[in-house]
C-alpha positions in Angstrom: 7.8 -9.2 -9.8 4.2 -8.3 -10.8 4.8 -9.3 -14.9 6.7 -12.4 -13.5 4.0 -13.9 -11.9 2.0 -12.8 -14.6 3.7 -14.3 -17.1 3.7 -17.7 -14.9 0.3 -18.0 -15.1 0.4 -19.1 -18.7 4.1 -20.8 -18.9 5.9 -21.2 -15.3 8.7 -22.6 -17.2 9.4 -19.4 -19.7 8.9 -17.2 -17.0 11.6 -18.3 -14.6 14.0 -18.4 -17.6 15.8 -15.1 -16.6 18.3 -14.7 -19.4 17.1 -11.3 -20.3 16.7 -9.8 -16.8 20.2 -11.1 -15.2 21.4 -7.6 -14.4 17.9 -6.1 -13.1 17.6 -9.3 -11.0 20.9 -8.9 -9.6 20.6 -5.5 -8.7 17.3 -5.6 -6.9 18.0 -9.2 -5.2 21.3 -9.8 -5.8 20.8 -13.4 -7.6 17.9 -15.0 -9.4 17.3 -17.3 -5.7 17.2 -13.8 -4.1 14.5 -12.8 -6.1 12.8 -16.7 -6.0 13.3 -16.0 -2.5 11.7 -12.9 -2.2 9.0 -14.7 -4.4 8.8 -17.6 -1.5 8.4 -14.7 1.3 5.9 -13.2 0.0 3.9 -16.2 -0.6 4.5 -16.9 3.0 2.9 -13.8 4.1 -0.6 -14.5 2.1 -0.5 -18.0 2.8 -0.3 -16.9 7.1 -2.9 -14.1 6.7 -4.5 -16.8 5.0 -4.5 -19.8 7.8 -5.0 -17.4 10.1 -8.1 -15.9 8.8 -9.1 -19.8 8.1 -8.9 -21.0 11.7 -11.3 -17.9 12.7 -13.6 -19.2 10.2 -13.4 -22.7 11.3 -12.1 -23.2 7.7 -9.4 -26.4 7.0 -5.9 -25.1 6.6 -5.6 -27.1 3.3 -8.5 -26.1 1.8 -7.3 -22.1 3.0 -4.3 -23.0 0.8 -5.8 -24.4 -1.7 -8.1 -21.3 -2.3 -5.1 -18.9 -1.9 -3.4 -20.9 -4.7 -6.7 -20.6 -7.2 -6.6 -16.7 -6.3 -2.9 -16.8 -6.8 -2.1 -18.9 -10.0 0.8 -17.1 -11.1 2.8 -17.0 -7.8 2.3 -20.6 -7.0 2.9 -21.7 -10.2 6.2 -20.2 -10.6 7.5 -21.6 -6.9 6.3 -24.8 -8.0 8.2 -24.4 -10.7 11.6 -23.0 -8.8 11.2 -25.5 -6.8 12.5 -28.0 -9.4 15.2 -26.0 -9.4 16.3 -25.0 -6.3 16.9 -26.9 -3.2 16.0 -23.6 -0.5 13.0 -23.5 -2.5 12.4 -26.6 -1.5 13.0 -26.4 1.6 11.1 -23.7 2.0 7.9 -25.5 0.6 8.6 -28.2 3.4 8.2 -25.8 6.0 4.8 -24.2 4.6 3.9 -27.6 4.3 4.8 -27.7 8.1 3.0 -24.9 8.9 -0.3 -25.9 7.2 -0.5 -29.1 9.2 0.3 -27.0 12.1 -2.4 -24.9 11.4 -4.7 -27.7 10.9 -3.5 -29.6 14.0 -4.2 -26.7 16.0 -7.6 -26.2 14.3 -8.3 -29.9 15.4 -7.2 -29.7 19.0 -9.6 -26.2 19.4 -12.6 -28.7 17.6 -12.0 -31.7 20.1 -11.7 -29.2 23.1 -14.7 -26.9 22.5 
């Protein structure tokens, strides 16, 4: 996963082409959306610590995202990219999406009540 996102970092579009990794992919993840999956979960993860850390900080949940995306160029670009691809990536996007306004909302309510 490591030279994936690596490789995504300079073309997002060469490295999700898979053609020469079918059977590695298949055996770790058990299809190419398993591993854009795994990619998606572990994006998830960061992006929680992240929003987390962010609303201890008093820090806006976009602009936490935002700076997990510049210190993770290769992992967002590549969802970005399988995102034009897939339809779960997708719709897992919407629902980081939801959680980032949820994050922000929150933030919000804990501003206007303090």
């Amino acid at each position: 996963m490591a030279e994936l996102i690596d490789r995504a970092v300079e073309n997002p579009q060469s490295a999700i082409n898979f053609d020469d990794s079918k059977a590695t992919i298949e055996r770790l993840f058990g299809s190419e959306e398993g591993l854009l999956l795994s990619l998606q979960h572990r994006w998830m993860t960061a992006l929680t610590a992240k929003l987390d850390q962010a609303a201890d900080d008093d820090i806006p949940a976009e602009q936490a995202r935002a700076e997990l995306a510049a210190r993770l160029p290769g992992l967002r670009a590549l969802l970005d990219e399988a995102a034009r691809r897939s339809i779960r990536i997708r719709g897992r996007q919407h629902e980081e999406q939801h959680i980032v306004e949820l994050h922000g909302g929150v933030a919000s309510l804990q501003q206007t009540v303090a």
